[in-house]
Chimera marker file (.cmm) of the C-alpha trace (Angstrom):
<marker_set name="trace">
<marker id="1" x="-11.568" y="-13.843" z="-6.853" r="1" g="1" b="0" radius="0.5"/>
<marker id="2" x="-8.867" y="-15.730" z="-8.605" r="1" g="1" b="0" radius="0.5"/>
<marker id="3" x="-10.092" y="-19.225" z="-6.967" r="1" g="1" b="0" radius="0.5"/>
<marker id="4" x="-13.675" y="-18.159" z="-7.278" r="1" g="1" b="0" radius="0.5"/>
<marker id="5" x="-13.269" y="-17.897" z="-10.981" r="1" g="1" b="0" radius="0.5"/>
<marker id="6" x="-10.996" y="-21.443" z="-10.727" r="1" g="1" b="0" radius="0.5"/>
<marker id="7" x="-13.945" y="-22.925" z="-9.347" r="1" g="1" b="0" radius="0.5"/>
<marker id="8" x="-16.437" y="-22.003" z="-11.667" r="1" g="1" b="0" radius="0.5"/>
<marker id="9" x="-14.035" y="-23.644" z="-14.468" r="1" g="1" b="0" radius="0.5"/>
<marker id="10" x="-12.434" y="-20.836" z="-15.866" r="1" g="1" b="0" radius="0.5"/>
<marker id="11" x="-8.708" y="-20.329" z="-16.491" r="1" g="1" b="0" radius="0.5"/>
<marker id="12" x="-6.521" y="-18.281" z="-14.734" r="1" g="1" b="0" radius="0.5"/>
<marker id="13" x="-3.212" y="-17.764" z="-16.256" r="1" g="1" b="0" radius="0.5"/>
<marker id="14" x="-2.307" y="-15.293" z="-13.422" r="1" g="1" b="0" radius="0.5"/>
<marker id="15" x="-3.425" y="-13.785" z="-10.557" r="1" g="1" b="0" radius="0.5"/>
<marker id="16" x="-1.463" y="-10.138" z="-10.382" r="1" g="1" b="0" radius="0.5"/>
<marker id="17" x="-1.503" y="-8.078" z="-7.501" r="1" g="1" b="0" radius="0.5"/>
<marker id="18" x="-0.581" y="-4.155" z="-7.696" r="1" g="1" b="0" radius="0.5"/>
<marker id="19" x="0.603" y="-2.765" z="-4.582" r="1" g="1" b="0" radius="0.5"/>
<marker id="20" x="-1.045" y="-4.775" z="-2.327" r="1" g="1" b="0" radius="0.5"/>
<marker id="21" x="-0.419" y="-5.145" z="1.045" r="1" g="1" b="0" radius="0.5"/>
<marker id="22" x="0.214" y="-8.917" z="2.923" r="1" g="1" b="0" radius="0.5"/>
<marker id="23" x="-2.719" y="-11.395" z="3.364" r="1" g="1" b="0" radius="0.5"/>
<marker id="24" x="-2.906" y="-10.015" z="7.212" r="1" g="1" b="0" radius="0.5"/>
<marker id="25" x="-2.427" y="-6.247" z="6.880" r="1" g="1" b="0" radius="0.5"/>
<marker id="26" x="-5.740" y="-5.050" z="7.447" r="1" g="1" b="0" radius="0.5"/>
<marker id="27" x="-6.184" y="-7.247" z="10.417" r="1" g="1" b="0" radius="0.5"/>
<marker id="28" x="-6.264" y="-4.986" z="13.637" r="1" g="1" b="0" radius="0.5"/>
<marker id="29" x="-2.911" y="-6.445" z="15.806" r="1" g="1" b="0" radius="0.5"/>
<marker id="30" x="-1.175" y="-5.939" z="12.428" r="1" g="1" b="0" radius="0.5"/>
<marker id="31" x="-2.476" y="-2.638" z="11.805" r="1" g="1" b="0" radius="0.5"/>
<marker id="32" x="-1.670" y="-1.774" z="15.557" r="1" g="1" b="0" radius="0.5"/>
<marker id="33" x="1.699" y="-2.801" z="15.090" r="1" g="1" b="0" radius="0.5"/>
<marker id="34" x="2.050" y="-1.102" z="11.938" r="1" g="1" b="0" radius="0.5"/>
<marker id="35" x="0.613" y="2.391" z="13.561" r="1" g="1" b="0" radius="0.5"/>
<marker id="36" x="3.158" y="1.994" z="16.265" r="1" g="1" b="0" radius="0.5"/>
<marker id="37" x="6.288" y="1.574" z="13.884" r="1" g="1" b="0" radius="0.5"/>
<marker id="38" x="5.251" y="4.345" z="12.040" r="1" g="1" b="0" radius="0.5"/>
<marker id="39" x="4.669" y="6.438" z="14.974" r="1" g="1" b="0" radius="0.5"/>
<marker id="40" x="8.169" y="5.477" z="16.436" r="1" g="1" b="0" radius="0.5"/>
<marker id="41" x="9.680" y="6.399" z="13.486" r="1" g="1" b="0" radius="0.5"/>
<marker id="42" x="7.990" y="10.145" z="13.196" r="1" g="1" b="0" radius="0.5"/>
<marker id="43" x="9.013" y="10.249" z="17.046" r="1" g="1" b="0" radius="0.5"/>
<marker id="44" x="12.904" y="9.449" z="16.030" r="1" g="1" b="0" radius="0.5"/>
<marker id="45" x="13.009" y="11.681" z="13.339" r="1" g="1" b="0" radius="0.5"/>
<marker id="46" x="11.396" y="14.628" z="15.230" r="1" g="1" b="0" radius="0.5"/>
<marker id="47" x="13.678" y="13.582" z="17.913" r="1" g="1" b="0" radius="0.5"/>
<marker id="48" x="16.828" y="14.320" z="15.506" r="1" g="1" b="0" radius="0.5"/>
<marker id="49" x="15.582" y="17.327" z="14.171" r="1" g="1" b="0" radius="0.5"/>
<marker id="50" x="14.981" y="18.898" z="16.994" r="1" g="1" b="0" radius="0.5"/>
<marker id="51" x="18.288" y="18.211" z="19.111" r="1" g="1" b="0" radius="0.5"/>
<marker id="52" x="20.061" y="19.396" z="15.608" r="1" g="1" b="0" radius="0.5"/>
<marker id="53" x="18.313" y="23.171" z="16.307" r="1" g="1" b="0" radius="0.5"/>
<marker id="54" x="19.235" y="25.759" z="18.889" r="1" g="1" b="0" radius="0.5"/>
<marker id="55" x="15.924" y="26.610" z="21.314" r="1" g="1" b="0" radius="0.5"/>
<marker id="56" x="14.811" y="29.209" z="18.974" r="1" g="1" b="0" radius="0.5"/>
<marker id="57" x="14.975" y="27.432" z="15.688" r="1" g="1" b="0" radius="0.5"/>
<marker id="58" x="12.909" y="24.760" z="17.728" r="1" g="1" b="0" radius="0.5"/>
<marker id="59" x="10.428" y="26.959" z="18.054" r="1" g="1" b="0" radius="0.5"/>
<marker id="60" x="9.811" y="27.976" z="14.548" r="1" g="1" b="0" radius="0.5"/>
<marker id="61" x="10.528" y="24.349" z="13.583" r="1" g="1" b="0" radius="0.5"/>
<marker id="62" x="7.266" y="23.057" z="15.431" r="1" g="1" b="0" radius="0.5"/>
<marker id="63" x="5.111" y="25.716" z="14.617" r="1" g="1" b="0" radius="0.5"/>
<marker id="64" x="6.187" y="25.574" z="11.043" r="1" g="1" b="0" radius="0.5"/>
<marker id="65" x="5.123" y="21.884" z="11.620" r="1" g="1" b="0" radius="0.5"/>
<marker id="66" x="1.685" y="22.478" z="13.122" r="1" g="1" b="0" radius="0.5"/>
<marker id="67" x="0.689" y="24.818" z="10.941" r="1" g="1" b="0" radius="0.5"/>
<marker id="68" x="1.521" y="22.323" z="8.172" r="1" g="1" b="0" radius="0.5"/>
<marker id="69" x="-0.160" y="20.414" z="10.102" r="1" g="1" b="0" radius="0.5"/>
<marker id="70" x="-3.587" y="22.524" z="10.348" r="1" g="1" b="0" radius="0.5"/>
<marker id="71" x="-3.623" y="23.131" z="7.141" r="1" g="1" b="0" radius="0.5"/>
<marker id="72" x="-3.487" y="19.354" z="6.227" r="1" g="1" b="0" radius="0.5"/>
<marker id="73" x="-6.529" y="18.837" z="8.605" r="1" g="1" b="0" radius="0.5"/>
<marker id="74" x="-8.151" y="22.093" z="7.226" r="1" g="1" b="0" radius="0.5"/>
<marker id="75" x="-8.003" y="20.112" z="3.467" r="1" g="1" b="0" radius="0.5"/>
<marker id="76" x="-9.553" y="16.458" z="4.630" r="1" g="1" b="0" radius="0.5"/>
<marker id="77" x="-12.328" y="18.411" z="6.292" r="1" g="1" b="0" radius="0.5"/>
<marker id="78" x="-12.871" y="20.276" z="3.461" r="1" g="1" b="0" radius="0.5"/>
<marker id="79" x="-12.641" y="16.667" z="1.214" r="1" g="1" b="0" radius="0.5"/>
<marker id="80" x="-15.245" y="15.480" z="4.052" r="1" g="1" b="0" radius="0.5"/>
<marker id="81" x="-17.976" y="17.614" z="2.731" r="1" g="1" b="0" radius="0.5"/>
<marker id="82" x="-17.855" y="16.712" z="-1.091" r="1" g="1" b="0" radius="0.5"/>
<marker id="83" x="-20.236" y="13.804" z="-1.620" r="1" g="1" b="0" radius="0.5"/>
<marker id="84" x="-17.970" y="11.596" z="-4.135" r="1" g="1" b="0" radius="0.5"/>
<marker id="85" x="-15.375" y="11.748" z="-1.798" r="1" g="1" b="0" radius="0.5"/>
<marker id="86" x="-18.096" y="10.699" z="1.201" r="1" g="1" b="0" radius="0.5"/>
<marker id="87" x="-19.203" y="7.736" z="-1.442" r="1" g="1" b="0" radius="0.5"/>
<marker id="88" x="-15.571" y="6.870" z="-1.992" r="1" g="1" b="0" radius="0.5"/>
<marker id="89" x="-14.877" y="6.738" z="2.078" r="1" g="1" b="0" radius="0.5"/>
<marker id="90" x="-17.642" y="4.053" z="2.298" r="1" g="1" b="0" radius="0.5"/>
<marker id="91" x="-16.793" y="2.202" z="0.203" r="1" g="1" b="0" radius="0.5"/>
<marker id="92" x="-13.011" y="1.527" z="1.331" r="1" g="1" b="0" radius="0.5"/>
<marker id="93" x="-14.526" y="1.281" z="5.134" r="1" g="1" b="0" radius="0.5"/>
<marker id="94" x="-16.291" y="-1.629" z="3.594" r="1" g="1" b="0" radius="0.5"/>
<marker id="95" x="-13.457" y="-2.746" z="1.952" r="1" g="1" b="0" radius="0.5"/>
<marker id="96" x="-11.161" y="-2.658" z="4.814" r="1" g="1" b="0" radius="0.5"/>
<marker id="97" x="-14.022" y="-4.106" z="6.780" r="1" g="1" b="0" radius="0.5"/>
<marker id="98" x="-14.371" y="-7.243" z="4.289" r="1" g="1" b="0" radius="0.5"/>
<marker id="99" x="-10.130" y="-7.789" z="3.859" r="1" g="1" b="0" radius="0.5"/>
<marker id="100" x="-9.949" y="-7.752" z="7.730" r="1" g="1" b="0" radius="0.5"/>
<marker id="101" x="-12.674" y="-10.174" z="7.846" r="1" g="1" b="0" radius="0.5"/>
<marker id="102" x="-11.540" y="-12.520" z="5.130" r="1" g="1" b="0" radius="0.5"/>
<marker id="103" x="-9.914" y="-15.821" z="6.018" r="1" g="1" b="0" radius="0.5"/>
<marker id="104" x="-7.059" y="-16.097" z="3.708" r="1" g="1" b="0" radius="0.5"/>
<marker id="105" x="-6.791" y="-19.513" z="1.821" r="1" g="1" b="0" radius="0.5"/>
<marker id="106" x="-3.299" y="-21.045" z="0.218" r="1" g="1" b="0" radius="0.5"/>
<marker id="107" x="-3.877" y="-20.156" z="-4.270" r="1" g="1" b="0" radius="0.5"/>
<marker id="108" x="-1.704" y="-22.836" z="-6.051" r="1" g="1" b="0" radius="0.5"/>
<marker id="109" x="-2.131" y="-20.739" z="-9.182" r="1" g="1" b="0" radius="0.5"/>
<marker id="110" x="0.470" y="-18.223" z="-10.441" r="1" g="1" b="0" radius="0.5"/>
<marker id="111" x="0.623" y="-15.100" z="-8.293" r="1" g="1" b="0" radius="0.5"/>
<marker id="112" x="2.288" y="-12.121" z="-9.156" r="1" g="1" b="0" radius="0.5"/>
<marker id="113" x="3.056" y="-9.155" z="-7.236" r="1" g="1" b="0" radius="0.5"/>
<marker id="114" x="4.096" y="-5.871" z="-8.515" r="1" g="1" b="0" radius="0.5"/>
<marker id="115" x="5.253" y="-3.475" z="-5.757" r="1" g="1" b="0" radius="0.5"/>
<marker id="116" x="6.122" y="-0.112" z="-5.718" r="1" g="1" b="0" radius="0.5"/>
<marker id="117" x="10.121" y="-0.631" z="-4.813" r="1" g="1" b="0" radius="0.5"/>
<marker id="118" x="12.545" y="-3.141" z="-3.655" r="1" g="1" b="0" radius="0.5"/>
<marker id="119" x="11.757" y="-1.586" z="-0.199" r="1" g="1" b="0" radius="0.5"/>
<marker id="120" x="8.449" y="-2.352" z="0.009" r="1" g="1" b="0" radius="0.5"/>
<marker id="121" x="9.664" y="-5.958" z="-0.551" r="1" g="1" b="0" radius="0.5"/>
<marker id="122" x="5.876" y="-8.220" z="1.058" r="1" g="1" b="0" radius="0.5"/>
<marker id="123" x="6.763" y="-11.215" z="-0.866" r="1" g="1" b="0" radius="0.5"/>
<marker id="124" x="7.782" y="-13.269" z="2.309" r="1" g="1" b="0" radius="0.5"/>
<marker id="125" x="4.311" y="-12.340" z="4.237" r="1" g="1" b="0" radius="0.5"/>
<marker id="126" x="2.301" y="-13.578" z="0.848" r="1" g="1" b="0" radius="0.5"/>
<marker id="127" x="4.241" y="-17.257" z="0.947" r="1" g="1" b="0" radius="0.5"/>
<marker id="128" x="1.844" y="-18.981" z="3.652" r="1" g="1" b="0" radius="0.5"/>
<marker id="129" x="-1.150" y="-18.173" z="0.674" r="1" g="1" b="0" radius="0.5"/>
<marker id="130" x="0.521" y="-18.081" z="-2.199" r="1" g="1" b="0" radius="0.5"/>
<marker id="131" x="3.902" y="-20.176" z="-2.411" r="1" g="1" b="0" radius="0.5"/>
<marker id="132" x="5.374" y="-19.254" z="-5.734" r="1" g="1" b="0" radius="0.5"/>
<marker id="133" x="4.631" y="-15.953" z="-5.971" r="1" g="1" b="0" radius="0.5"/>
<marker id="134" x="6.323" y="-13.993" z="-8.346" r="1" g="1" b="0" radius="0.5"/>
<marker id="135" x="7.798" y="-10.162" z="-7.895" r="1" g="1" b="0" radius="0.5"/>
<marker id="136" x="7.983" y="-7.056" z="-9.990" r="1" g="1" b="0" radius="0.5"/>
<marker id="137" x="9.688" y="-3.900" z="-8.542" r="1" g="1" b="0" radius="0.5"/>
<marker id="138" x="9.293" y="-0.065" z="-9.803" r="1" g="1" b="0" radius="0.5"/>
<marker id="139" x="12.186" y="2.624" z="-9.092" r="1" g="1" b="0" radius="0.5"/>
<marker id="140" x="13.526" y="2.826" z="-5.763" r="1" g="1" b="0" radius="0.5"/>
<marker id="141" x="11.464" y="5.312" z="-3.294" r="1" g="1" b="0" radius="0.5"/>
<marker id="142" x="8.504" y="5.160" z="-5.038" r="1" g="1" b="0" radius="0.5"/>
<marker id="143" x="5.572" y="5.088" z="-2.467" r="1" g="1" b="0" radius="0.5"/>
<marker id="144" x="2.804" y="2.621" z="-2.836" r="1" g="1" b="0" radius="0.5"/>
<marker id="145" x="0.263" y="4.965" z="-3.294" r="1" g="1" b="0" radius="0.5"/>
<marker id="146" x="1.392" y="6.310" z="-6.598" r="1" g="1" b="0" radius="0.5"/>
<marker id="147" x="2.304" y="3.842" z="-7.598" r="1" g="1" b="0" radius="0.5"/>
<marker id="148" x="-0.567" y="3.599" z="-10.142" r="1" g="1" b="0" radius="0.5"/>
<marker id="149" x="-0.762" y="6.835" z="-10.676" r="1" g="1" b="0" radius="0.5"/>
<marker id="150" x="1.117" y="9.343" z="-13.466" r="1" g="1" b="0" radius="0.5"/>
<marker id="151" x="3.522" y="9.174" z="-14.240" r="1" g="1" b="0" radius="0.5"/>
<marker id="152" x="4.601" y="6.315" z="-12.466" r="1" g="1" b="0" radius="0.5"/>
<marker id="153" x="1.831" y="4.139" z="-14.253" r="1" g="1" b="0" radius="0.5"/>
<marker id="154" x="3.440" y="3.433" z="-17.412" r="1" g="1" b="0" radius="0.5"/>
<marker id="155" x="6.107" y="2.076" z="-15.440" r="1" g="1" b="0" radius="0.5"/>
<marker id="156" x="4.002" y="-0.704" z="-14.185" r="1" g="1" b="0" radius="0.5"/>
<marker id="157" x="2.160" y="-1.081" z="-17.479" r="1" g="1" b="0" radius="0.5"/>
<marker id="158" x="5.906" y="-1.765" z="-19.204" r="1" g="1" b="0" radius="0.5"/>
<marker id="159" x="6.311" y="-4.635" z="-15.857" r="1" g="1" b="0" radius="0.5"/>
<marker id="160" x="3.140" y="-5.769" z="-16.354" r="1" g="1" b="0" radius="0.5"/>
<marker id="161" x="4.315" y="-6.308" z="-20.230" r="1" g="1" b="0" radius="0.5"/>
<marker id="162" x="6.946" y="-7.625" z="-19.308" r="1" g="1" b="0" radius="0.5"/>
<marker id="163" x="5.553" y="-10.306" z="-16.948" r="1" g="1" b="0" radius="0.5"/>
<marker id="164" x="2.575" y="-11.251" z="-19.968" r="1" g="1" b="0" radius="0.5"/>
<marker id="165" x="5.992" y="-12.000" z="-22.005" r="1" g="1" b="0" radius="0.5"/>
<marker id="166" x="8.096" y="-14.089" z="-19.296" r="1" g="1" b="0" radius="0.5"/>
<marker id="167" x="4.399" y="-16.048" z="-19.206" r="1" g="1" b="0" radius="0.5"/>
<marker id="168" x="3.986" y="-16.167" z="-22.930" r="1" g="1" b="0" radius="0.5"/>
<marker id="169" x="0.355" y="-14.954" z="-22.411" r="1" g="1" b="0" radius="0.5"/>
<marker id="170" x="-0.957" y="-12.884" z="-25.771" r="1" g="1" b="0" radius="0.5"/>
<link id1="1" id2="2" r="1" g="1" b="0" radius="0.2"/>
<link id1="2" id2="3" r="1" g="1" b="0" radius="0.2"/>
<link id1="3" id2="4" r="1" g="1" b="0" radius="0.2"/>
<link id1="4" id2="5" r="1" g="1" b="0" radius="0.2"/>
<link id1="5" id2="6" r="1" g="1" b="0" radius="0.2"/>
<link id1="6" id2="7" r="1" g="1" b="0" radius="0.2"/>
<link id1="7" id2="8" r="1" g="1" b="0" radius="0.2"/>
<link id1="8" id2="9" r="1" g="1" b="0" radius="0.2"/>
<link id1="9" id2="10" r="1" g="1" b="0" radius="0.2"/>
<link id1="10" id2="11" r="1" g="1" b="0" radius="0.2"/>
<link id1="11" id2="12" r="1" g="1" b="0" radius="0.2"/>
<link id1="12" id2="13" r="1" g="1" b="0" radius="0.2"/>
<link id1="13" id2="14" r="1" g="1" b="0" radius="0.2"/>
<link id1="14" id2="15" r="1" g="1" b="0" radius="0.2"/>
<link id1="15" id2="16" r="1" g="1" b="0" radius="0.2"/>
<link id1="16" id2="17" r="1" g="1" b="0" radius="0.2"/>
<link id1="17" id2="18" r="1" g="1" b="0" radius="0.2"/>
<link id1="18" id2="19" r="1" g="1" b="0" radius="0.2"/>
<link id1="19" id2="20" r="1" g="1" b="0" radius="0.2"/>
<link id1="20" id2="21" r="1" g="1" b="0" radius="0.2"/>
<link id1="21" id2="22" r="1" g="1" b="0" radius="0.2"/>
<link id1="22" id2="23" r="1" g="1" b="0" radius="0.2"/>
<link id1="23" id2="24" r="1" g="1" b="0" radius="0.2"/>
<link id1="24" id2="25" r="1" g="1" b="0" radius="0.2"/>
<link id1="25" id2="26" r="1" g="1" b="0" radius="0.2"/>
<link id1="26" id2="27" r="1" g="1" b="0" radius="0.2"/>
<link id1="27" id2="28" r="1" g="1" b="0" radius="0.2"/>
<link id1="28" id2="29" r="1" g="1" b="0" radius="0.2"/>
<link id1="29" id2="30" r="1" g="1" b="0" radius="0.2"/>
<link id1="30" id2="31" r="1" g="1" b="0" radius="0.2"/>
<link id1="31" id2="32" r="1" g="1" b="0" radius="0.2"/>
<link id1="32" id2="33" r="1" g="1" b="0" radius="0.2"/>
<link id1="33" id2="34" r="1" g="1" b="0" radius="0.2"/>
<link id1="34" id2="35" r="1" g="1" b="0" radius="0.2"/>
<link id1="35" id2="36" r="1" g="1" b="0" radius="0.2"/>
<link id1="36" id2="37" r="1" g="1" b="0" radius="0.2"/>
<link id1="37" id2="38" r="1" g="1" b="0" radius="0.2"/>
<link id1="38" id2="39" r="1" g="1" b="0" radius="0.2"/>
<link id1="39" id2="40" r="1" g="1" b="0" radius="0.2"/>
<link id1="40" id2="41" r="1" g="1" b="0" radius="0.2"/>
<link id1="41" id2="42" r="1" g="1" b="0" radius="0.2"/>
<link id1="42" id2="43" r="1" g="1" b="0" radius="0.2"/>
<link id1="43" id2="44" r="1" g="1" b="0" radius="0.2"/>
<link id1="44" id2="45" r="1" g="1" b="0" radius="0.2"/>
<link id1="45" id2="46" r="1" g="1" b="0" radius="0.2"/>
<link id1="46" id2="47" r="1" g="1" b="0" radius="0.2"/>
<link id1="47" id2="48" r="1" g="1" b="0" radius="0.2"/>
<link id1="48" id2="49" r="1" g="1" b="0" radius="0.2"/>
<link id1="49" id2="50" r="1" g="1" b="0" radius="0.2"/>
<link id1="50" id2="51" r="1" g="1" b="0" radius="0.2"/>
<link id1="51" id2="52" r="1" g="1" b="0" radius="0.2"/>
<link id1="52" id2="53" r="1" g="1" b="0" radius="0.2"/>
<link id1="53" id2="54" r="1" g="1" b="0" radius="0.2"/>
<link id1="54" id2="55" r="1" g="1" b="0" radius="0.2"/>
<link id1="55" id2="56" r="1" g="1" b="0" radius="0.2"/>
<link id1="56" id2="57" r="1" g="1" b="0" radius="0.2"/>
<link id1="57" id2="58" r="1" g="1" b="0" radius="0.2"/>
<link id1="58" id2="59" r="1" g="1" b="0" radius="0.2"/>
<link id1="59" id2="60" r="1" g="1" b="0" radius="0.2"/>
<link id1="60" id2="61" r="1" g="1" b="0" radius="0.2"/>
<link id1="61" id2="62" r="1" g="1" b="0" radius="0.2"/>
<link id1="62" id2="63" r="1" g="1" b="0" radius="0.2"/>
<link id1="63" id2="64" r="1" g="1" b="0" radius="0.2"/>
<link id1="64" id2="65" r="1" g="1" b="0" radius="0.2"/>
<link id1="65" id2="66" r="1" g="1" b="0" radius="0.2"/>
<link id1="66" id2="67" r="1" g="1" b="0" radius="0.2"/>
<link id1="67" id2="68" r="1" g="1" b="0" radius="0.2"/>
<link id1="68" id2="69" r="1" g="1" b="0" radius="0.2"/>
<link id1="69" id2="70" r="1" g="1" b="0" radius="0.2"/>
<link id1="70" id2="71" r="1" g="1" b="0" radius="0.2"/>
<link id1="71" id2="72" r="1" g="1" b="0" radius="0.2"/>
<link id1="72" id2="73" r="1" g="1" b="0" radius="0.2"/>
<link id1="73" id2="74" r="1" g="1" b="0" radius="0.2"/>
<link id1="74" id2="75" r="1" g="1" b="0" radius="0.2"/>
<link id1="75" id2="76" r="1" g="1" b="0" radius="0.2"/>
<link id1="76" id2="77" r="1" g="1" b="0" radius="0.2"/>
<link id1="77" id2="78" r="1" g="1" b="0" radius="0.2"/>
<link id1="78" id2="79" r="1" g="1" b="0" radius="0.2"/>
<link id1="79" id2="80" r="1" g="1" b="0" radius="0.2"/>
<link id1="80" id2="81" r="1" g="1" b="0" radius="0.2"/>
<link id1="81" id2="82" r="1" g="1" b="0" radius="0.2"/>
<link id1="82" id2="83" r="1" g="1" b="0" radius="0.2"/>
<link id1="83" id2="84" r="1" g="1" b="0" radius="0.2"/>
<link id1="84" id2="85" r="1" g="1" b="0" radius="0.2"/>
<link id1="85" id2="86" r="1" g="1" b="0" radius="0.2"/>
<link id1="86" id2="87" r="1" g="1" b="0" radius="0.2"/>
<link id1="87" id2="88" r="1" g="1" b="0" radius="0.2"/>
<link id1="88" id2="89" r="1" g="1" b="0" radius="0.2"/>
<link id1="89" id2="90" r="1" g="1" b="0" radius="0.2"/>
<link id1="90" id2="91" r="1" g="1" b="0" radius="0.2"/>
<link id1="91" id2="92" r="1" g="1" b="0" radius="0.2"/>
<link id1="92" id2="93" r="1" g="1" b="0" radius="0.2"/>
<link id1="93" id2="94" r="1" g="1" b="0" radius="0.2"/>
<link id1="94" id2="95" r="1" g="1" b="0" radius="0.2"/>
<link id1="95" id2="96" r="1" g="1" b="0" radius="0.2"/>
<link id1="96" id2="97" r="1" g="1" b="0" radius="0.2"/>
<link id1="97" id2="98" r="1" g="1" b="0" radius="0.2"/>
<link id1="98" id2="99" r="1" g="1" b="0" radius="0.2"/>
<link id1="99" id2="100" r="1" g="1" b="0" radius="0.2"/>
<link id1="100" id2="101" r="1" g="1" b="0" radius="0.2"/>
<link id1="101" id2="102" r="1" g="1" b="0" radius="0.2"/>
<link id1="102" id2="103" r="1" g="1" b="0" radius="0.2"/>
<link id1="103" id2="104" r="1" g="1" b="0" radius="0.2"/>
<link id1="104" id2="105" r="1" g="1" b="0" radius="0.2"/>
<link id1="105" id2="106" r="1" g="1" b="0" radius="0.2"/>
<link id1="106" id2="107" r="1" g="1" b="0" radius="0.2"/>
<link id1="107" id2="108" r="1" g="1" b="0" radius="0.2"/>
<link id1="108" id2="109" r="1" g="1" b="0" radius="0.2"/>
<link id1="109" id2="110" r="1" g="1" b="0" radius="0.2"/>
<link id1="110" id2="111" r="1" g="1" b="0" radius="0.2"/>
<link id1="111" id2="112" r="1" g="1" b="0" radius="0.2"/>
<link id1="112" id2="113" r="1" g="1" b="0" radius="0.2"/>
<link id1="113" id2="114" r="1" g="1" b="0" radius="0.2"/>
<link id1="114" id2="115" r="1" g="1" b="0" radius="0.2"/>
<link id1="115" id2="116" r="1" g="1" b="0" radius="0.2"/>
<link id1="116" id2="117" r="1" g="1" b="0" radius="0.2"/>
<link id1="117" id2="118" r="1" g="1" b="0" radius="0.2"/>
<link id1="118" id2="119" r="1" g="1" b="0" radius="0.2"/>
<link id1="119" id2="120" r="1" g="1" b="0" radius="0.2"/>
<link id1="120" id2="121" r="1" g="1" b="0" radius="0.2"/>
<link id1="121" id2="122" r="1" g="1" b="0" radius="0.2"/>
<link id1="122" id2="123" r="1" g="1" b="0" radius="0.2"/>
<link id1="123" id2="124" r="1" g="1" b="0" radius="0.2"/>
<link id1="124" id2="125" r="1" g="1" b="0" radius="0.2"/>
<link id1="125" id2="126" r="1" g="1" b="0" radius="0.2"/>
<link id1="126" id2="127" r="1" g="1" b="0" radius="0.2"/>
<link id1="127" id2="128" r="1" g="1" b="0" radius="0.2"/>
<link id1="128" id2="129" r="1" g="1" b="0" radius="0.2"/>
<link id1="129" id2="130" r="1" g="1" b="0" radius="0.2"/>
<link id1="130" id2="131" r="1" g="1" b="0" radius="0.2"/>
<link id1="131" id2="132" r="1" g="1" b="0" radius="0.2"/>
<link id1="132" id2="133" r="1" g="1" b="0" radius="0.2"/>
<link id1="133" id2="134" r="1" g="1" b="0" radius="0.2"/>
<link id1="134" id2="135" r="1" g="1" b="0" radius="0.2"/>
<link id1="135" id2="136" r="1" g="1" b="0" radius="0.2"/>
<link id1="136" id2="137" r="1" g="1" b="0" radius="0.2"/>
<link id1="137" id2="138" r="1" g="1" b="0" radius="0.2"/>
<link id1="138" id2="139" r="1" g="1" b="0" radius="0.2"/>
<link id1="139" id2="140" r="1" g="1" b="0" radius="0.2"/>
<link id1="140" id2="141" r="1" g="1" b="0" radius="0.2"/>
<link id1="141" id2="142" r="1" g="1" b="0" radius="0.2"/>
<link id1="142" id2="143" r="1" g="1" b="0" radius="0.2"/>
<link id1="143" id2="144" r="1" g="1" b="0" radius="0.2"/>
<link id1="144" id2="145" r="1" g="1" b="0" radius="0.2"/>
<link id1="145" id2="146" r="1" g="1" b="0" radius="0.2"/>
<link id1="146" id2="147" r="1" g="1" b="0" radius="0.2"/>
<link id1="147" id2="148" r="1" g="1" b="0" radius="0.2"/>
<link id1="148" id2="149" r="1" g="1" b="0" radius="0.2"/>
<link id1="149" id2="150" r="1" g="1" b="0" radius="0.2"/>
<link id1="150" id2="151" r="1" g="1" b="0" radius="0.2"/>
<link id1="151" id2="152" r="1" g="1" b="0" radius="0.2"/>
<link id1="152" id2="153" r="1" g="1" b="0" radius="0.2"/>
<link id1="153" id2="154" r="1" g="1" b="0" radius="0.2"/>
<link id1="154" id2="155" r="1" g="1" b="0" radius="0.2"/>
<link id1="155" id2="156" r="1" g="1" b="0" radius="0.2"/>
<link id1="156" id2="157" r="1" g="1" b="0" radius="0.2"/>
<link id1="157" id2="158" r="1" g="1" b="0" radius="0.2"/>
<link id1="158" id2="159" r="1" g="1" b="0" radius="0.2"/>
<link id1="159" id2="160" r="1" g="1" b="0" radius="0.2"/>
<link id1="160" id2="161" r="1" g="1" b="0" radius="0.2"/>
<link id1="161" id2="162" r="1" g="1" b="0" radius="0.2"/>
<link id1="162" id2="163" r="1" g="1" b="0" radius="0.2"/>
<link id1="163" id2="164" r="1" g="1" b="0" radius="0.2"/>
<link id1="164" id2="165" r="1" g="1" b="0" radius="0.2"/>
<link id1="165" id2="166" r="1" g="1" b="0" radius="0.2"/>
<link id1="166" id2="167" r="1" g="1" b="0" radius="0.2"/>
<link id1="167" id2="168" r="1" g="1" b="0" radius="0.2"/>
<link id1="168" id2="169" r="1" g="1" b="0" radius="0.2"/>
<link id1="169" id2="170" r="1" g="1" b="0" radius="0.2"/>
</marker_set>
């Protein structure tokens, strides 16, 4: 959107990103790798937990687990019938659809890229499209999908302050 606008012969002081995920993520061998690592992970940790518990705690572990589990399922059925939330799944399939699609192209302008934690850190994968990007970082643990949200948003409102001072923008 950023070179779009450029184009068209307006100025953009900054493009700022919130949260958002390398150039690549949504393409399918990164979100296959991605799915594995995360899968690998939930296998280690399950894998510690349970060789920490005698047989019997075992036992109550996983079904404490599944029915966590079936209750989670139970609620995004439930979400499934209510027709904002069907509207609202469209349009991110689309979304998703249209960033896996989209050819990346290098933006010379400024770029800046506020992320939920140091962790989270996606700078590096941005460089091949966008060189001297800048970084923000909220608290420590914070998870990307709150990020945004209370009360974790005035947070990012104070770093996005913060970065219209460092680039003397009113």
């Amino acid at each position: 959107l950023a070179q779009q606008l450029a184009r068209e012969g307006a100025t953009v002081s900054a493009l700022a990103l919130f949260g958002s995920p390398y150039p690549a993520y949504f393409k399918p061998a990164s979100q296959l790798t991605q799915r594995l690592a995360q899968q690998t992970a939930r296998f280690a940790t399950l894998t510690r937990e349970l060789l920490s518990r005698s047989p019997g705690e075992c036992r109550s572990y996983l079904n404490e687990r599944m029915a966590r589990r079936r209750e989670r399922l139970a609620a995004e059925r439930a979400a499934l019938a209510d027709p904002v939330l069907q509207v609202r799944a469209k349009v991110e399939r689309a979304t998703i659809a249209a960033v896996a699609a989209y050819v990346p192209k290098e933006y010379k302008g400024r770029t800046v890229l506020f992320q939920p934690n140091r962790q989270w850190d996606v700078a590096d994968r941005w460089r091949s499209v966008a060189p001297r990007a800048e970084r923000y970082f909220g608290p420590d643990g914070l998870a990307q999908q709150v990020m945004l949200r209370e009360p974790n948003a005035g947070t990012f409102a104070e770093l996005f302050r913060t970065a219209l001072q460092d680039w003397k923008i009113p």
